[in-house]
Every structure is written in C-alpha cells, then in structure tokens.
C-alpha positions, 0 to 999 in steps of 0.5 A: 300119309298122316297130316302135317304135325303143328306145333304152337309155341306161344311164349312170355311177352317179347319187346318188339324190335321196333319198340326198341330201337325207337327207345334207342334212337329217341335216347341218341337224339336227346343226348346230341341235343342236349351235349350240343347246347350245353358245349356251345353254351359254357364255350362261349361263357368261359371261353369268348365271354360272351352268349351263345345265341339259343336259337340258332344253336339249337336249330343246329343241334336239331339239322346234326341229330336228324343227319345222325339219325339217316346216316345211322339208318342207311349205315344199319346201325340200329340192325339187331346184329350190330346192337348186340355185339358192343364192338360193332355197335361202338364202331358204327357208332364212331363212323356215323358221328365223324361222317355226320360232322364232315357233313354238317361242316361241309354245309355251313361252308357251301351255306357260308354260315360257318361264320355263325359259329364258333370253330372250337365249340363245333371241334369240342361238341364233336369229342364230347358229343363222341364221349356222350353218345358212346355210353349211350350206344354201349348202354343200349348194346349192352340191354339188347344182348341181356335181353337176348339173353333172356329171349325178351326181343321180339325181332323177326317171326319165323315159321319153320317147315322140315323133317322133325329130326332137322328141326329138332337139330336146328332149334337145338343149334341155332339159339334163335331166342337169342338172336331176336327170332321168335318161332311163332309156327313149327309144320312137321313134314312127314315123308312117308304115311296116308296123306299126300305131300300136296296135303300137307303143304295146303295145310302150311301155308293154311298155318302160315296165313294165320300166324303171319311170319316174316320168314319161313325157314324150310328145313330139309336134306339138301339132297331131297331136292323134288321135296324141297322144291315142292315146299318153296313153290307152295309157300311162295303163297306167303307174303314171307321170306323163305331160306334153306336151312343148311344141313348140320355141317362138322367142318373146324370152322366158326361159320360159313356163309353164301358167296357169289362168283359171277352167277354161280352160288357156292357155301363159303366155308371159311374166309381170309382172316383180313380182307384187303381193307382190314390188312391195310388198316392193321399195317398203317396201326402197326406202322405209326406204333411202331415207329412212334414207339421205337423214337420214344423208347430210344433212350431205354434201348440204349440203357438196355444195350449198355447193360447187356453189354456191360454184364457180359461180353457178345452181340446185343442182339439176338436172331432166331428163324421163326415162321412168319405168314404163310409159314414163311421163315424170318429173323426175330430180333431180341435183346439177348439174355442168355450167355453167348455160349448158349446161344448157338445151341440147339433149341430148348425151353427155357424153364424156372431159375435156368442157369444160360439166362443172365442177371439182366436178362433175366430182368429183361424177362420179368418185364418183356423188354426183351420183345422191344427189338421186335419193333424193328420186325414190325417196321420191316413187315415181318411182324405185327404188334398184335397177333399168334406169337411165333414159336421156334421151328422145332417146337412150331413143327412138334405141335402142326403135326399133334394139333387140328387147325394149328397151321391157321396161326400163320394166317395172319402176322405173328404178334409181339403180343397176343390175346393168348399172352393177355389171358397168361399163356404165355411161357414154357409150353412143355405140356401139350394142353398149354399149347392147345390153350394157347392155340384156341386163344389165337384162333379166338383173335384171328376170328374177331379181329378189329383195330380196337381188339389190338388196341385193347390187347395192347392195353392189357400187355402193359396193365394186367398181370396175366401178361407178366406170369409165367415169364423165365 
C-alpha cells in the first residue's frame, strides 16, 4: 500500500472564536452599564426630582452585567450555533436578561437593600436594557453569520481521516467553512497498495501532533467496521476529539441526530415538530390570542353577521370537514359567502368572478374575514392561529397520493394562517406546482418553528400584501 496522502490546506487569515465572542461580550457589558446609569439617572431627575447616587448605581450596573455574563456562558449563549442563527440568539438573549433581573431582584430582597433603589427605575432599566441589548445581539448575529459566509471565523480546527471519495463527499456537503470549522489536515486512507494500514495510521497521528486539531472527523463506510476500528485506536493518541462521520443518507428529511434510549444508541431520522414544552407554549399562544381577539372583535362579527344575513337568506355560518392533526377530521367554521344553494354541492374551487359567491362575501374574501370564525376552532383545540392551512378532503386526498412528504402537514395544528399564505400561496390550487409551493413552505415552518416565527407570521398576514393576493 502506498502511504497515506496528506493534503494541507492553509487559507486567508480567520478571526479565532474566542477573538469574537470577546468583542461581543465586551459590547453586551458596556451597554448594560451604560443603559443602567443612564435610566437611573434622568428617572430620578424627570421623575422624583432629585440625584441618583452614582456610586451605588454604578456598583449595581457592574453586580447585573457580571450575572449577565455567567447566566449567558452557562446557558451557551455565546456557542457558535446560537450566534449565527438570529432567532436563537435573540431568544437567548431574552431569557438570560429576564433570568438575570429575577436574580438581581431576589438579591436586594434577601440583602434588604431593595430600599436603596427605586422600583420604577429597575422595571424601566429591565425593557430598555431589553431593547438596547437586542440590537446589540442581532447586530453581533448578524456579523457572525456574514463572516461565516465568508469562511473568515476561526472555530474549531478539524482533521479529517477517510477514503478519498468520502471525504471528497463530506466537504462537498458539509459547508464546514461556514459553520466556523476550519480544516487544517486531510489523511487519505487507502485500503488497498504496498503500505500497510499500521503505516499509514503512524503517519496520521504523526500529521496530527503537528497540525494540533481539535477534532478529528474519521470518514468511513460505516460497514468497514475493523478498518474503523483500527483508526480511532491509533488516533486516541491525539489530544483531540474524534466523530464518525456519517454515511451520505438520501432520506426526505432535514437532518438527523444521535439519541439514547437507555444504554442503546440509535441515528435519529426525524423528530416530532413539537416537543411537549414547544406544544404547550404554542397552545397557551393560541389560547390568550384567540380569546383576546374573538372579545375585541365582537362588535365587527356582528356587523359581519348582519350583513350576511341581510344580503341574503340562510345560516351565518358555514361548516365544512377539514382533517386536523393526525389526519383527524373536524368542522371548520367560516362565515358563509356563497348562496345557500351552493353550499351543500360537492367541492369545487373557487375561481375568479365565481358567480355562488355574494357581494359581501366576496368582500369578506378580499379582506380574510371570512377566516375570523376560525377563532372558535382554535379555542376548541381544532385549530391553531399559525400553521399548514387545511384543505377540503377531496383536494387534500388529490395531492397525499401525487406529492412526497405531504402527509407531514398534518404534524402539527392546521393554521388560520401560515408561512405559505404570508409569501402569496394562498388561493386556487388548481396547478399542481402551486400546491408543491405551498407544500415546501409549510414543511419550512414545521421545521423551524418558535413563538416569534408565529408572531412574526401573524404580523405579515395583517401588513404584507402577499397575505391579500390571490384571494376569490
């Protein structure tokens, strides 16, 4: 066997991690100071018309950053993965803040020194301490990703070690520049020549004391499994951690992860789009909007209700069999906008100038408030504000048959609104690319939901014009 090939590969100077997340803190530690002294001061000017005393608030400022600071650390707020993506990083962001005034208030109580500072002035310095160090956070979230994009951060230094088509595969795929890996080494392996294995393997670990990885990425087919275990024992020599690379899976998934089930060890191919802490959140969301809105709005659905009434003869609302979670059928509620006469029919999409549509219906239409009923379901469960819109039965039967993980919308709650809706698929779906549009959309949201993705959905349905398009 011929010896191992190496590959260096030195590239553009790279801003280590550490460099980085050094910057970011000393940025978050500042503005705290600075927002903290500044609110204390002009509250105790305009408000209680008297002079904050400097020194003791500035000691406060100094005790908050520094809990901001271990409270951040211990929670990972400052990982790599957390400050490229700026939905987590302003997540995390908001939990070690509220954690890290709790704290600070729960201190001067057992200290009794609560006396020593004014009430409104802490609650003020919390939202605009709030307000301050988000910006901050999405500023630094947003750099980090640009760099990424760039390849520029410096994170981990990895070594990789395999077959020279696997690892041809894995850099090709794995876009490691941009998650803050840097490849400082590459060991072709070759299975087959004049030089032994045991060669070979002297030779990686030999390439490894020099170049001084942090993590060595052993690349093999997970069925060589003498070959993969005779690398790792001969790179256990390294002071570097060592992973298994995976084998190019083509499963429809967005990923996969390990998971333990007692002392067994499996490849986790897909997980439940709401864990039982993500559903609850998302219900207790649905629950104070929903119930908020419906008291709010009562005198429009009533107006609603007249006007249907009055135009033409017949219920105020209309009931149609949607499937639900699971695939589980239910009553949607809407506020009818068709003659009664048509109702009852069989389905059939609505199109342009459709002649069973009624004046105000058709109103209703232009402006979604024909979805308000909808509220009702969301109260009983049935629904959620934000999620896949559910489709009549026959048309949701039509395309479970025609398109590939179709049957993953009903993972979650059906939505009065969407992410699909938001970005204009919404409408007739009497093409089947229109559906596959809307299709890759939901599984979008089901794959990165949060609290602020459905806030943020719901915003957009009321401000973009995208969510008023294509409505018949």
């Amino acid at each position: 066997m011929a010896i191992a090939d190496t590959v260096s590969h030195k590239s553009e100077y790279k801003i280590p991690w550490p460099l980085v997340v050094s910057a970011i803190i000393a940025c978050e530690v500042f503005t705290i100071i600075v927002t903290l002294l500044l609110v204390s001061n002009l509250y105790y000017k305009l408000a209680l018309g008297s002079v904050a005393m400097v020194d003791l608030h500035r000691s406060l400022a100094i005790v908050i950053a520094a809990l901001f600071l271990v409270i951040g650390s211990l929670r990972g707020d400052y990982s790599y993965a957390n400050l490229t993506s700026k939905r987590r990083a302003i997540e995390q962001l908001m939990r070690s803040w509220s954690i890290t005034v709790i704290c600070i208030l729960f201190l001067l109580f057992m200290t009794k020194t609560s006396s020593d500072f004014s009430r409104g002035a802490l609650v003020i310095s919390y939202f605009v301490g709030l307000v301050f160090l988000s910006l901050v956070r999405r500023t630094a979230a947003t750099t980090c990703i640009a760099l990424a994009g760039y390849g520029r951060i410096a994170g981990a230094r990895m070594m990789l070690v395999g077959t020279e088509a696997a690892i041809s595969h894995f850099r090709n795929s794995a876009r490691l520049s941009h998650n803050g890996t840097e490849i400082v080494e590459t060991v072709v392996i070759v299975k087959s020549g004049e030089c032994a294995l045991s060669k070979q393997l002297e030779t990686a670990v030999e390439i490894g004391r020099r170049c001084r990885p942090d993590e060595i990425m052993v690349i093999l087919e997970w069925g060589e499994r003498q070959l993969i275990h005779d690398c790792v024992s001969a790179l256990l020599a390294l002071p570097a951690s060592i992973s298994l690379g995976s084998e190019p899976f083509h499963i429809p998934v967005p990923g996969y992860e390990l998971a333990t089930t007692g002392a067994c060890m499996s490849l986790q191919l897909a997980r439940k789009p709401l864990g039982t802490k993500e559903f609850l959140q998302k219900r207790l969301f649905d629950m104070l909007v929903a119930g908020s809105s419906l008291l709010i709005l009562a005198p429009v659905l009533v107006c609603i209700a007249l006007a249907i009434r009055i135009e033409t003869p017949g219920p105020i609302l209309y009931q149609q069999k949607r499937y639900g979670f699971n695939r589980r059928p239910f009553e949607i509620y809407k506020f009818r906008s068709m003659y009664v006469k048509h109702c009852g029919e069989s389905f059939r999409q609505t199109v342009e100038n459709d002649r069973r549509i009624t004046r105000v219906g058709r109103f209703l239409r232009k402006l979604n408030l024909d979805e308000l009923p909808q509220l009702i379901n969301v109260l009983r469960g049935e629904m959620s504000l934000v999620g896949p819109r559910p489709h009549p039965l026959d048309l949701d039967d039509h395309f479970a048959s025609r398109l590939l993980l179709y049957a993953r919308r009903h993972n979650v709650l059906p939505g009065i609104t969407g992410w699909a809706q938001i970005n204009g698929f919404r409408g007739a779906t009497d093409e089947e690319w229109k559906m596959r549009g809307r299709l890759l959309h939901d599984l979008h949201y089901l794959d990165n939901w949060s609290v602020l993705f459905d806030m943020k959905i719901l915003a957009l349905t009321l401000l973009t014009p995208k969510g008023f398009i294509n409505a018949v």
